[in-house]
C-alpha positions as CSV (number, residue, x, y, z in Angstrom):
1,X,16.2,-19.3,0.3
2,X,18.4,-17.5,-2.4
3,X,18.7,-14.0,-2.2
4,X,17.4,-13.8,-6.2
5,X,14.0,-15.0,-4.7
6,X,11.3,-12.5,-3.4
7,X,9.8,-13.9,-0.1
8,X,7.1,-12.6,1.9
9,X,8.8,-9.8,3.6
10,X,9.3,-8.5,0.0
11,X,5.6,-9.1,-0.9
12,X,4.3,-7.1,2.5
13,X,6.5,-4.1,1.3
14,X,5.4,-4.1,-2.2
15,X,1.5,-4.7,-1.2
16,X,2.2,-1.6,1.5
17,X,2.3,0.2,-1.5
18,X,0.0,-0.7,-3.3
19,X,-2.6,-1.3,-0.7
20,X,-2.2,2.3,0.0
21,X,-3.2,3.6,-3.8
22,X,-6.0,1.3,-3.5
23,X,-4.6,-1.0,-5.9
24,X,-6.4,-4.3,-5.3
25,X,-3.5,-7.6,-4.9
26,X,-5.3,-9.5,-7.9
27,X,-4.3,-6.5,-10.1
28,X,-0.6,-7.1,-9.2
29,X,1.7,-8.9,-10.3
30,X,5.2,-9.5,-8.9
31,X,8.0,-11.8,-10.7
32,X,9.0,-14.6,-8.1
33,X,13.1,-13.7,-9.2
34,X,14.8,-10.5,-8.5
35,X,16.3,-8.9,-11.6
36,X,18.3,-5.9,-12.6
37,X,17.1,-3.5,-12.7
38,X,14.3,-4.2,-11.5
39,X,10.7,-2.8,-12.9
40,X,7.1,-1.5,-13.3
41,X,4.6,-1.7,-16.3
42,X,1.0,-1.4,-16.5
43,X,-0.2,-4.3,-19.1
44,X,-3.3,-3.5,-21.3
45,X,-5.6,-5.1,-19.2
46,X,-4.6,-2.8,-16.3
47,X,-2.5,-5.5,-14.2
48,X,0.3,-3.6,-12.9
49,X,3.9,-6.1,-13.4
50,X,6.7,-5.6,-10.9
51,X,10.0,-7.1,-11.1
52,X,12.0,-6.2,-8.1
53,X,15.3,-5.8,-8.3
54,X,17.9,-8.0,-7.3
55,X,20.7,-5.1,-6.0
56,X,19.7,-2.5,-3.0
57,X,16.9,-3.1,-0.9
58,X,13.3,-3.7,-1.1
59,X,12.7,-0.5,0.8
60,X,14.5,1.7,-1.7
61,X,12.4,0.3,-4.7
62,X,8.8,0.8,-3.0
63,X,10.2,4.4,-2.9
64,X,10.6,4.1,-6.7
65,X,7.1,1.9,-7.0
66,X,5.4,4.9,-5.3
67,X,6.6,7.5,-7.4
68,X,5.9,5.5,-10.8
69,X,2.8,4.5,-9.8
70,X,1.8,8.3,-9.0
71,X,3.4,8.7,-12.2
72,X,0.6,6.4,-14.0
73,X,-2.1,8.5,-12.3
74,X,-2.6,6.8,-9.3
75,X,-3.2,8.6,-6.0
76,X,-2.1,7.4,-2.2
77,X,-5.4,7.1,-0.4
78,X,-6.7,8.3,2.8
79,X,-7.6,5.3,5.1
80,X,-9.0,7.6,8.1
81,X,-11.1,9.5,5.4
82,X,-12.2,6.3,4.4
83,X,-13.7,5.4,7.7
84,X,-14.9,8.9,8.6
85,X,-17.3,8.2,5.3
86,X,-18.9,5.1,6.7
């Protein structure tokens, strides 16, 4: 598989983080090419767009995901809280 392509390893880092701000997978959308430089947007309808990039790694751009997605007003949540509730 080209590198320009995002394969599932990439997808299971991307949905780490976004699993973990209780964004749910059908509210994300993630461009099947890598590009530079790479982004995030939040469309009107709420879906959040992410084109990752096709230069460093994967890793270093959830690191940038997390911080603009904080940056839109979403918050990392608690998964043990979570079950201490139930």
């Amino acid at each position: 598989m080209p590198d320009g392509i995002i394969n599932m390893t990439d997808m299971g880092i991307i949905f780490s983080v976004t699993d973990a701000m209780g964004i749910h997978r059908e509210s994300v959308s993630v461009e099947l090419t890598k590009e530079d430089p790479g982004s995030i947007n939040r469309a009107d309808g709420g879906k959040i767009e992410i084109t990752i990039p096709e230069t460093g790694t994967v890793e270093e751009f959830a690191k940038l995901l997390l911080a603009e997605l904080e940056g839109m007003g979403y918050e990392s949540k608690d998964l043990d809280d979570e079950d201490d509730e139930e």
